[in-house]
N, C-alpha and C positions, 0 to 999 in steps of 0.2 A: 297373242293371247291378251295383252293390256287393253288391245281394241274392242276385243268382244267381250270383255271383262267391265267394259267403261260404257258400251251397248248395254248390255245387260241391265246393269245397275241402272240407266237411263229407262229404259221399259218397266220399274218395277214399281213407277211411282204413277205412271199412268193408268197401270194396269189395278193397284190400290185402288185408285180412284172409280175406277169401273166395277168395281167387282162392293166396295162401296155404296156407292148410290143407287147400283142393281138392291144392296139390302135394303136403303133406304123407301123405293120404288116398293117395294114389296108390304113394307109396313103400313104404307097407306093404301094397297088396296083390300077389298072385303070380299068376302067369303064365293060369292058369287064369278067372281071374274077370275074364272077358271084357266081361259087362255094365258090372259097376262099371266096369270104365276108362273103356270106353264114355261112360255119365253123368258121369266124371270129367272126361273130356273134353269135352263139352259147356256142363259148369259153366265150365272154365275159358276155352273160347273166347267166352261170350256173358258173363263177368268181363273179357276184353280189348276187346272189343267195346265196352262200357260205360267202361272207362275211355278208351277214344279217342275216345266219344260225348264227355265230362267235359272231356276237356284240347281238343279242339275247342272246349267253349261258354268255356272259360277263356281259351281265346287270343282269342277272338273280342269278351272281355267287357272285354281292357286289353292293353295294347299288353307282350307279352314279353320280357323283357331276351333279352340274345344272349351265351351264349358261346360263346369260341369256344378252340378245343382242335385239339392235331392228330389227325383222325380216319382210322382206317384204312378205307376205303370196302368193299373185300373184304369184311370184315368186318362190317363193320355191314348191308349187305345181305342176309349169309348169313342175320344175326340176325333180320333184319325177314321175311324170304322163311319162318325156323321159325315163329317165331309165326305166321305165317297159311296154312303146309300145311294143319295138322288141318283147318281152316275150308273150306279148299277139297276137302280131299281127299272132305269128308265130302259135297260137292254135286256130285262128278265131274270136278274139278277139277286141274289139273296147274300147278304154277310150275316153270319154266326162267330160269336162271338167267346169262348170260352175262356175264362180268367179268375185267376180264385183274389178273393179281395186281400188287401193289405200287404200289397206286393211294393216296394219302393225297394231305386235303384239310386245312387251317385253317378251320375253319368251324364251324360250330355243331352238334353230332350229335346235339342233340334235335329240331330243327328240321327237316333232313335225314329223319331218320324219321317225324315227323309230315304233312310231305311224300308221302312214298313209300307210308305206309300207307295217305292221302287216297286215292293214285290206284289203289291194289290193293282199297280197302274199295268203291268204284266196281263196279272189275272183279267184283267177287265178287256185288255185288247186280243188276247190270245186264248180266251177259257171263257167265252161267252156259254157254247152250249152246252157248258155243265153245269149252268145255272145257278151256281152259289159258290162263295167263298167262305172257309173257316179260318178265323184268327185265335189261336191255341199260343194260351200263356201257362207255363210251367215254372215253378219252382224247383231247382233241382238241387243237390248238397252241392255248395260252389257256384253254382251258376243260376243262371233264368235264363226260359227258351223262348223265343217269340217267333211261333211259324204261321206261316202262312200259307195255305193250304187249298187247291183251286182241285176242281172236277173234268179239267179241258181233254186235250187230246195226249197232254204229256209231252215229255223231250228226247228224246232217243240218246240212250248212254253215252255214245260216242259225240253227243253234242254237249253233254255236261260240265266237261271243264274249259270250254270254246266260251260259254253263255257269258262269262265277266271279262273276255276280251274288250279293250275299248273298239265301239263303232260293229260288233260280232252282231248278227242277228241273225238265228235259227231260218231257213230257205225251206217251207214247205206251202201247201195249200192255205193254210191258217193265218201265215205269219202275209200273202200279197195284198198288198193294198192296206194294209196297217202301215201306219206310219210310227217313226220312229229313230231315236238318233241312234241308240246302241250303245248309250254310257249308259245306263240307269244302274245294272249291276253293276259295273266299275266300280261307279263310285260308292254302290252300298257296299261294297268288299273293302276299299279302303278308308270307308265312313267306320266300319266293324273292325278293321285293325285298328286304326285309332282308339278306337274306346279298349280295344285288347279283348277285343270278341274276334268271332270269325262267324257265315255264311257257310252253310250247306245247303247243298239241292239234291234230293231224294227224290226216286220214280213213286208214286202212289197208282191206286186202280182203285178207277182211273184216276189221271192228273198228275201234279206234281206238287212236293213240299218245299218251300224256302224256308229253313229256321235262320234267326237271330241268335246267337251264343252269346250270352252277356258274361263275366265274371260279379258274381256279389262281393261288397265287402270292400 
């Protein structure tokens, strides 16, 4: 575990660096040169991609401090939902967004989005042709909900409590030729006990719900 922990750490500086000068690359070209962006944008979604490959096997490799900060949830949502437009947009893809303003949380905002991107990097490999994803923020007495909500083909009950196994990945048409390690819910189950939240996964029609349980307060 110290190996691939010391790997990891090693890849995250070169992978800055590329994902970097891909923005930088993009600043200087003009409206017209359509392709480059194009490629631009590719470099940099499959440079984000990689890094939340990295910081998955990192959490998964030693157990991660917590901190915790007051976080503006609007906000960081927004943030989490741009990063993975281009990705979606580019496979016909749509995120929706519903969140009532002035929502903050004490808690951890790295955590929170490692979380949230677990259940969107899902959506995105497995619910392509439901063509959109909803990110549903609730206020509730005691708590805040952060679900996330896809249109795909769904998960069959008897695979519901299998899906946060480490290395578990659902075995149907959908799921071949996807790649994939099979920690990503793990670790957002034990990213959500830590903050002293917990993960549900609900059937929808179609599709499936991930919520986030936060405690306020």
């Amino acid at each position: 575990m110290d190996f691939v922990s010391q790997v990891s750490h090693e890849l995250k500086t070169p992978l800055t660096n590329i994902t970097l000068y891909a923005e930088l690359l993009r600043e200087g070209l003009d409206d017209e040169q359509t392709h480059e962006q194009r490629y631009l944008d590719v470099i940099t979604q499959e440079g984000q991609r990689l890094s939340r490959l990295i910081q998955n096997i990192l959490t998964f490799t030693r157990a991660p401090k917590t901190h915790l900060q007051t976080v503006d949830i609007p906000r960081l949502i927004a943030e989490i939902a741009h990063i993975f437009t281009p990705a979606f947009q580019a496979k016909g893809m749509a995120i929706a967004v519903t969140c009532p303003p002035g929502i903050t949380l004490h808690t951890d905002r790295d955590a929170i989005t490692q979380i949230v991107s677990n259940f969107l990097s899902n959506a995105e490999k497995y619910a392509v042709q439901g063509q959109r994803v909803d990110i549903i923020v609730q206020a509730l007495p005691g708590n805040i909900e952060i679900a996330v909500r896809d249109y795909g083909p769904g998960i069959a009950e008897k695979e519901m409590k299998m899906i946060f196994r480490p290395f578990y990945r659902v075995k149907s048409s959908i799921t071949e030729g996807v790649s994939g390690t099979g920690i990503g819910l793990t670790i957002a189950s034990q990213l959500a006990q830590r903050l002293q939240g917990e993960i549900r996964v609900t059937a929808e029609n179609p599709g499936v719900r991930f919520t986030l349980t936060l405690p306020q307060g």
